[in-house]
C-alpha positions in Angstrom: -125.9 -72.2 -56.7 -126.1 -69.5 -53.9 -123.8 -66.6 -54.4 -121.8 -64.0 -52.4 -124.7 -62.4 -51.1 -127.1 -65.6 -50.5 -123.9 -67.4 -48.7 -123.7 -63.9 -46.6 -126.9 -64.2 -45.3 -127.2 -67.8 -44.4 -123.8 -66.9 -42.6 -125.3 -64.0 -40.8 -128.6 -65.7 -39.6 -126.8 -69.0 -38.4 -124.4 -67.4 -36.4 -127.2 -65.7 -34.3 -127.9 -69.7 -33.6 -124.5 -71.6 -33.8 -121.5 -69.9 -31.9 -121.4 -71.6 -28.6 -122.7 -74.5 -29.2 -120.5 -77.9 -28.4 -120.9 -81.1 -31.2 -121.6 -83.9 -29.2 -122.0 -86.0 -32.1 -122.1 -86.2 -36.2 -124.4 -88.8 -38.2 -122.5 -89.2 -41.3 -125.6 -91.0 -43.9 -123.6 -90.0 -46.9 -120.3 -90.5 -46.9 -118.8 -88.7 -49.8 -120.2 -85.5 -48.2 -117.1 -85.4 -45.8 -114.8 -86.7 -48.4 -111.4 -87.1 -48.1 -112.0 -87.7 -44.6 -113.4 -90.7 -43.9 -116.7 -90.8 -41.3 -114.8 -92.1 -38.6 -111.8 -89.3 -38.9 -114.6 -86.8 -39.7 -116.6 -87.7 -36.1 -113.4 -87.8 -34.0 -111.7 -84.6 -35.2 -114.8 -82.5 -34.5 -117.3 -84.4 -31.7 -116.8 -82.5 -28.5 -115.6 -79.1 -30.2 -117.0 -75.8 -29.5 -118.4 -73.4 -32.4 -116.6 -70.7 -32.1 -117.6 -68.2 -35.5 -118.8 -68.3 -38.9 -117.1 -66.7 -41.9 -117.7 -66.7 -45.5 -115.3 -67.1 -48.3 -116.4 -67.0 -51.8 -119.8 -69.1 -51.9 -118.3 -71.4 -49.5 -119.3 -70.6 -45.5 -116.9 -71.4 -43.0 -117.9 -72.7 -39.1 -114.6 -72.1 -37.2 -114.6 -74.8 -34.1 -112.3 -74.8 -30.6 -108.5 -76.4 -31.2 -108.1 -74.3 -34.5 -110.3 -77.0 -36.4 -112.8 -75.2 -39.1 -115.0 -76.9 -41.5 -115.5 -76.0 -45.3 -119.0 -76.1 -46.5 -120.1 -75.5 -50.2 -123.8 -75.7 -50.8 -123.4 -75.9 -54.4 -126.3 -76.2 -56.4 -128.8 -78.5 -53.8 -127.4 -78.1 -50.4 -129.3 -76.9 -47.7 -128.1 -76.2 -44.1 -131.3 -77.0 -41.7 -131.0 -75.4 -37.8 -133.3 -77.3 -35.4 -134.1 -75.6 -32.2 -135.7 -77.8 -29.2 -138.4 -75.1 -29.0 -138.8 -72.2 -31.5 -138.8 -72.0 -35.3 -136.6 -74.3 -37.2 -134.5 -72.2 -39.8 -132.9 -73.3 -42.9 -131.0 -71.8 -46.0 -129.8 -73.2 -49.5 -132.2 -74.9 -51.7 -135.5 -73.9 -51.7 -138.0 -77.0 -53.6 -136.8 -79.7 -51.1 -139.3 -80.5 -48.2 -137.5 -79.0 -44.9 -137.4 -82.6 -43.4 -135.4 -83.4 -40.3 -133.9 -86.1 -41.2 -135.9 -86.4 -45.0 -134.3 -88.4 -47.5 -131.9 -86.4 -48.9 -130.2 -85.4 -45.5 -126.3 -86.4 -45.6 -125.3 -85.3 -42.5 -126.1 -84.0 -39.1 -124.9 -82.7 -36.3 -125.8 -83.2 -33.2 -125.5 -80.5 -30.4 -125.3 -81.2 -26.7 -127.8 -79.0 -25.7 -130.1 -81.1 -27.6 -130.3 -79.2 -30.9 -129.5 -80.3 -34.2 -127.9 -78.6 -37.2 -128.5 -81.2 -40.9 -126.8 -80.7 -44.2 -129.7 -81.6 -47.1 -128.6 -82.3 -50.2 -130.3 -83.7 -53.1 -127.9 -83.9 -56.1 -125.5 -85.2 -53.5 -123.1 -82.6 -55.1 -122.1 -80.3 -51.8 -119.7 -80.9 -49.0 -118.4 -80.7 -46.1 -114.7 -80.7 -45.4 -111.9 -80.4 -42.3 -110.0 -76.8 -43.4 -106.9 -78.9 -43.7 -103.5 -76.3 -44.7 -104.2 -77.7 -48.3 -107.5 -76.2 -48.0 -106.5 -73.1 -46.3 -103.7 -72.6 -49.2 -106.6 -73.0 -51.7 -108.4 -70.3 -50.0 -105.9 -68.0 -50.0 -103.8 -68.5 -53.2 -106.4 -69.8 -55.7 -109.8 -68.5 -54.7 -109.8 -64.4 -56.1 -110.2 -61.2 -54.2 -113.6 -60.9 -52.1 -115.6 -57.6 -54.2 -116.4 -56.3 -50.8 -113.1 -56.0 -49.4 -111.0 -53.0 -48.8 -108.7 -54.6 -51.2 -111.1 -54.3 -54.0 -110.4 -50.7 -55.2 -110.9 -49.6 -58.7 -107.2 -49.9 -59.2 -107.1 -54.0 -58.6 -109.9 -54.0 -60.4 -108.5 -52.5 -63.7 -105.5 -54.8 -63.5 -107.5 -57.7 -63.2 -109.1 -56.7 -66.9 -106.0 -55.7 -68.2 -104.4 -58.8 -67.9 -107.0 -60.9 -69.8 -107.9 -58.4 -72.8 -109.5 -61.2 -75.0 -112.0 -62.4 -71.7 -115.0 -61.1 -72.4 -116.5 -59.2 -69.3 -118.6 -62.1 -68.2 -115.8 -64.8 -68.3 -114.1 -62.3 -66.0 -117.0 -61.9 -63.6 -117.6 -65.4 -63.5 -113.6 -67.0 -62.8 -113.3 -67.6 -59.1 -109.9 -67.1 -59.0 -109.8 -63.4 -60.1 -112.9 -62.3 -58.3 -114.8 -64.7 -55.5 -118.1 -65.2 -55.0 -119.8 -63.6 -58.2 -122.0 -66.1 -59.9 -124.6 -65.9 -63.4 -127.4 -63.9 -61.3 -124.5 -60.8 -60.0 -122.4 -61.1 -63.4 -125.6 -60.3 -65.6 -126.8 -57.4 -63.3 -123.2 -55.9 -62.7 -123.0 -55.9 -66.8 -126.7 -54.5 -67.2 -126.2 -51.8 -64.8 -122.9 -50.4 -66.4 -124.6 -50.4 -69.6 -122.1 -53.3 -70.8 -123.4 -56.2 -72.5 -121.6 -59.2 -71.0 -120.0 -60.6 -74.3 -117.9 -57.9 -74.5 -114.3 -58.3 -75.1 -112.6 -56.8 -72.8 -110.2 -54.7 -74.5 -113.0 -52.9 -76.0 -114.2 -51.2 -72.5 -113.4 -47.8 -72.0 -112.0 -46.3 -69.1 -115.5 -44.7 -67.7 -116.8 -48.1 -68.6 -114.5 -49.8 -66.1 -114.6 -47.5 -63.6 -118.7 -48.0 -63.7 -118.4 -51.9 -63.8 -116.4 -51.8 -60.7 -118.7 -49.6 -59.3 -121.9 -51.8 -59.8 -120.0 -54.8 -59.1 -120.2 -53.6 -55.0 -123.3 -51.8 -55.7 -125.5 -55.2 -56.4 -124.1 -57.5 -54.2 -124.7 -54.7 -51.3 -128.3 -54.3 -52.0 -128.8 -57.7 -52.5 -126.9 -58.7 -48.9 -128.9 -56.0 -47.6 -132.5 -57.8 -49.3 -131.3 -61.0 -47.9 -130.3 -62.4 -51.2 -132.2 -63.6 -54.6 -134.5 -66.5 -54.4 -134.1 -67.7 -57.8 -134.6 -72.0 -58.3 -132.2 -72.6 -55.7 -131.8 -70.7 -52.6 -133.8 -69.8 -49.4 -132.3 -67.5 -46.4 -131.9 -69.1 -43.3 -134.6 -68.4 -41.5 -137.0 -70.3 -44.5 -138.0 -67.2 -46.0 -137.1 -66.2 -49.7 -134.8 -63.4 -50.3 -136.1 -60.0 -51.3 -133.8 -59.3 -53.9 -136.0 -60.7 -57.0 -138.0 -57.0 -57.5 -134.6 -55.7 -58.0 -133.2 -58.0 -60.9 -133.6 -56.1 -64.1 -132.2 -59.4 -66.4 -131.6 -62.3 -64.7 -134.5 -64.7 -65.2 -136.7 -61.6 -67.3 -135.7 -62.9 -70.6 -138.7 -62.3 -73.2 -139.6 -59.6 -70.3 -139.6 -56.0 -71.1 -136.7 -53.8 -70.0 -137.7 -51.5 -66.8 -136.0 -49.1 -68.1 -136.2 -49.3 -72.3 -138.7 -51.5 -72.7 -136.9 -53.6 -74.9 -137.4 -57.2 -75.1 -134.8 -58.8 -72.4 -132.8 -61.4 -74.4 -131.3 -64.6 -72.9 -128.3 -66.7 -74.8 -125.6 -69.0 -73.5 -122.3 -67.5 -72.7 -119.0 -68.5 -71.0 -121.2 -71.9 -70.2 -124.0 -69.9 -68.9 -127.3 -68.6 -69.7 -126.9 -65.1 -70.0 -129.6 -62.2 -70.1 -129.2 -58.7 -71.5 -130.7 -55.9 -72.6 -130.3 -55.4 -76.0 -131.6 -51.2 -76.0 -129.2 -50.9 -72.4 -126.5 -52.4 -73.1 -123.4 -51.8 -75.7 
């Protein structure tokens, strides 16, 4: 599943292409994609708006459309988000291993622009969406989804009380809830841990207050770099314009395990934790 940074980029490269652009129509071949609307709702509410922005929130990007109307998108683990120009290169983010077909099998949903270009939501596992930002949505967002780690809000005070409150978490569960901390998945959690010299099944209550003060520190540190590589291409993600990320010679543990440390040379180990594989260095990290 793309992250915070991989959702950042698709979010900066499509709205070089989107903002302006007026819907003139939405092919709806899956209809649980737009679920709880139903297709007819879902066409009428937005055919004939105006793109106005993108945002992101989380690992969910938002496209922000004339008349206050926004839709939710969450790639989730298959989802790709396909931009078809009438002359130029075609771009695309998400999922990397499915053909970049326009329309291919597993398109759900497309958007059709009035300037003849086409925007199509891919999704194989049929397990993303796309939803109207309805107030109960909105409320979600605002209430239930955690502080963004790249926000001004994020200091190293927030951060400590977020850990204080949930002593018996280890540091892992804690990177990993979405409604303490948004947009931090397995790929940021591992590296945040590795480069604080943490391992990630730490109980909280055993960090120390440098240790903290480090994690928070890494925490923005990763996700910058990787925003600024244009993500990780791990199974599942490719940038938007169809491109991998360049994040990958950075990773020191994710997807290494039975690799040698960069640092150590220890063996990188891999177990499942908080529901997740997890990789460590075992001579790094305490």
């Amino acid at each position: 599943m793309p992250e915070l940074p991989e959702v950042e980029t698709i979010k900066k490269e499509l709205k070089e292409k989107l903002p302006g652009k007026i819907i003139s129509g939405v092919e709806i071949l899956w209809a649980k994609t737009v679920s709880p609307a139903k297709p007819f709702d879902f066409k009428k509410i937005i055919t004939d708006k105006k793109i106005l922005n993108l945002e992101r929130r989380a690992k969910m990007l938002i496209i922000n459309l004339s008349d206050k109307i926004s839709l939710l998108i969450h790639l989730k683990m298959t989802g790709q988000l396909i931009f078809v120009p009438k002359t130029g290169k075609i771009v695309s983010g998400g999922h990397p291993t499915m053909d970049v077909q326009t329309p291919g099998r597993h398109t759900r949903l497309i958007f059709n622009f009035r300037d003849g270009e086409t925007l199509y939501f891919n999704d194989m596992r049929k397990f993303g969406w796309v939803k109207i930002l309805d107030e109960k949505l909105k409320n979600h967002l605002k209430t239930e989804i955690g502080i963004e780690p790249l926000s001004s809000n994020f200091t190293l005070s927030t951060f400590k009380k977020i850990l204080e409150k949930y002593p018996n978490r280890t540091v892992k569960q804690i990177l990993l809830d979405q409604s303490l901390i948004a947009g931090i998945g397995n790929i940021y959690a591992d590296e945040s841990a590795y480069l604080s010299h943490i391992l990630p099944m730490r109980k909280v209550k055993t960090l120390k207050e440098k240790e903290m003060t480090n994690l928070h520190k890494n925490i923005m540190a990763v996700l910058k770099l990787s925003i600024k590589k244009k993500g990780t291409s791990s199974r599942n993600y490719l940038r938007s314009t169809g491109e991998k990320g360049g994040f990958v010679p950075h990773l020191m543990v994710y997807g290494r395990h039975n690799e040698t440390c960069k640092k150590c040379g220890a063996q990188i180990k891999k177990i499942k934790h908080a529901g997740r594989g997890t990789h460590y260095c075992p001579g790094c990290q305490k």
